[in-house]
C-alpha positions, 0 to 999 in steps of 0.5 A: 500500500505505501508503494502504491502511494508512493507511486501515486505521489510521484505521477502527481508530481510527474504530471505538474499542477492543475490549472485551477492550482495554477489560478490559485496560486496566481490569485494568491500572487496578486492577493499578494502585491496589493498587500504590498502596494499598499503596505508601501503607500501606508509607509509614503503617507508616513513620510514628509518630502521638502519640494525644494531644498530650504530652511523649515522656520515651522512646525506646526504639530508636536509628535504624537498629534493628529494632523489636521487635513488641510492645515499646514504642518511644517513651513519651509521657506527657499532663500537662494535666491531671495525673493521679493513679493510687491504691490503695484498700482494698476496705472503701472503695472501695464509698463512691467513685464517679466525680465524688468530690472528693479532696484530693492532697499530694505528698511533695516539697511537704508544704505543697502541697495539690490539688484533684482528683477521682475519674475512673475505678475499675478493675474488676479488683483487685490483690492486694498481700500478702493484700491486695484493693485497687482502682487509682483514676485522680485528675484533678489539676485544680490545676496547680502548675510544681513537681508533676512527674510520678513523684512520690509523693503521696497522695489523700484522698476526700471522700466526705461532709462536714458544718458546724458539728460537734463534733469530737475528735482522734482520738488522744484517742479509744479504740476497742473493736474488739469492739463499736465503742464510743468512748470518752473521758477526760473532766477533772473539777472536781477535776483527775481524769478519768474515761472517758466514751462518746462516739457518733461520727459522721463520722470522718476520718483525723485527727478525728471528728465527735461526736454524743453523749456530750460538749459543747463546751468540755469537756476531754479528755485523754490519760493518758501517764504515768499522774500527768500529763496532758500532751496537753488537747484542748478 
């Protein structure tokens, strides 16, 4: 009898195994993977990945607590290079455009100044008091160890720029809001003025470019106290 068995075992073996043996097993296989798949996707849902390389400045959960879906639970920040986030008028945005050289002071550091320019202009405003701006994104490229992130600045864009110019103080400049005409008091031989219209060309958040009306060397002045002349500009 345990010949027989024997025998029996061994033609079973010989003749390999069934096909509904064959379907179990590949049924176990998958069975199998699955359990792996997402024994693995269990394991990445433990893990927290930077997108980029920076500097984390905060965690918002302590061990051991539930994480809210949602919320923030680690802040990390890019600071190479630094970037600059700013408001601009909807007046002067339509002059800006990707690539646009920029000059950034910082507050902290008034005799700083840094190269930048213009990356991204946001597509949708904000609307600030009646206000319409747009937010811009600066690429600081100068890197200096005392500009630290969170500090307040200011940008100025150069959208055009031009050599050898006549030039005035903008504060030596009266503006007719009505027409758009500039004028100037220009000083006489005699020590008197008398206002002059000038024709500005590029203008800037200090000076203006004139283009008519004065030549160099004249003097311009600014009547503060009606029988003085304290402030000259040439």
């Amino acid at each position: 009898a345990r010949v027989q068995q024997a025998e029996r075992e061994l033609e079973r073996l010989l003749a390999g195994a069934t096909d509904t043996q064959i379907q179990q097993a590949d049924a176990g296989i998958a069975r199998a993977q699955i359990a792996v798949e997402q024994a693995q996707t269990a394991l990445e849902r433990t893990v927290i990945s930077a997108p980029f390389a920076g500097v984390v400045t905060e965690i918002a959960v302590e061990v051991g607590a539930i994480a809210i879906p949602g919320a923030p639970v680690i802040t990390i920040i890019n600071t190479t290079p630094l970037r600059m986030t700013a408001q601009i008028d909807e007046l002067d945005v339509r002059q800006l455009a990707r690539g646009v050289p920029a000059r950034v002071r910082v507050d902290a550091l008034p005799d700083l100044e840094l190269a930048a320019e213009l990356d991204d202009i946001a597509l949708l405003p904000v609307n600030v008091g009646g206000i319409v701006n747009y937010e811009v994104e600066l690429l600081v490229n100068d890197a200096d160890p005392r500009v630290r992130v969170g500090m307040t600045a200011e940008a100025a864009f150069v959208v055009e720029a031009r050599d050898a110019v006549l030039f005035v103080p903008n504060q030596f400049i009266r503006l007719e809001r009505l027409t758009g005409s500039a004028f100037v008091n220009l000083l006489q031989a005699d020590g008197s003025y008398r206002e002059v219209e000038i024709t500005l060309g590029l203008q800037g958040e200090n000076n203006s470019e004139v283009t008519a009306g004065l030549n160099e060397n004249d003097v311009i002045v600014i009547d503060l106290a009606g029988d003085r002349l304290p402030f000259l500009g040439g």
